[in-house]
C-alpha positions in Angstrom: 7.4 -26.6 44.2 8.7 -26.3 47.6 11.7 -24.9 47.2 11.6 -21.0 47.8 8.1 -21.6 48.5 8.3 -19.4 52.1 10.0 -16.0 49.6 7.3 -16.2 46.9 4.4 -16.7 49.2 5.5 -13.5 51.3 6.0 -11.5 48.1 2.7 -12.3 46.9 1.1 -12.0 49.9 2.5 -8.3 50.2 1.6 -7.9 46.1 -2.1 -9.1 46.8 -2.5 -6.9 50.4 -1.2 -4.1 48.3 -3.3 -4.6 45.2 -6.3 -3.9 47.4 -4.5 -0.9 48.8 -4.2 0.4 44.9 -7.9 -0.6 44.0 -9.5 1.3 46.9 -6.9 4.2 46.1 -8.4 4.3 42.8 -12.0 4.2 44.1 -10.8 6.9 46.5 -10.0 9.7 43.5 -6.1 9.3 45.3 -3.5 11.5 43.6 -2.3 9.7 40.3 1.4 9.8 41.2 0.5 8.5 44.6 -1.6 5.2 43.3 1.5 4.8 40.5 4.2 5.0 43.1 1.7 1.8 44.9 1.3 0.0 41.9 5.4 0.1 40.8 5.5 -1.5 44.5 3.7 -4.6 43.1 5.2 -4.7 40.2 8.5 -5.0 42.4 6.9 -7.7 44.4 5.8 -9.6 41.7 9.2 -9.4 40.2 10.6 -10.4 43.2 8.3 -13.5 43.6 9.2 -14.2 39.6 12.8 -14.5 40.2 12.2 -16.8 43.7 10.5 -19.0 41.4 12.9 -18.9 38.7 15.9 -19.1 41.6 13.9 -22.5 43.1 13.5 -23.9 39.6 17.2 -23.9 38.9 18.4 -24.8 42.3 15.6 -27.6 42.6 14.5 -28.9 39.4 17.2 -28.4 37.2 20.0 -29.6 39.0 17.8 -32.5 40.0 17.8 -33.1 36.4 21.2 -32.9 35.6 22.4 -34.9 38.6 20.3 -37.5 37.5 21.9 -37.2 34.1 18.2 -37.2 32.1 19.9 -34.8 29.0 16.5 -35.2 27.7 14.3 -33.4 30.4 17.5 -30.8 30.9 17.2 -30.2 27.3 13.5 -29.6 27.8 13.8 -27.5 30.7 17.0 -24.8 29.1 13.9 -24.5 25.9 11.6 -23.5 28.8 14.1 -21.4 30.6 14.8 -19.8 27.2 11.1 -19.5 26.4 10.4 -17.5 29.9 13.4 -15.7 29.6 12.2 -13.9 26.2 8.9 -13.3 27.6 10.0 -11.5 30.4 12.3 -9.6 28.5 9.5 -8.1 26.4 7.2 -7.0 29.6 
């Protein structure tokens, strides 16, 4: 999974760093649209990361696949693609 590894591991990083930032807001009593405005942040991030990962897949894997003309395993990976796609349209 190298490919788009140096964009997710920054937007994780920041989602983790700010995580903490939320938790301690929380411990802290912080005003509740303050802590939500930090936790749609993360949400962002992790969104961000999702789609790196998703961008990577395609650009990397997939088009490894097809270029190596295995129909099988492209068939296989569009059923996961489809399968990821429906989850995240439901979050």
């Amino acid at each position: 999974m190298a490919h788009n590894n140096q964009k997710t591991t920054i937007a994780m990083k920041k989602a983790s760093s700010l995580m903490a930032k939320v938790l301690q807001m929380i411990e802290e009593d912080k005003y509740c649209i303050d802590v939500i405005q930090q936790n749609l942040a993360i949400i962002g991030l992790l969104r961000s990361a999702n789609t790196a990962l998703l961008e990577g897949h395609m650009n990397h894997c997939v088009k490894n696949a097809v270029k190596q003309k295995q129909s099988g395993k492209v068939d296989e990976m569009m059923e996961e693609l489809l399968k990821v796609l429906r989850i995240a349209q439901t979050k």
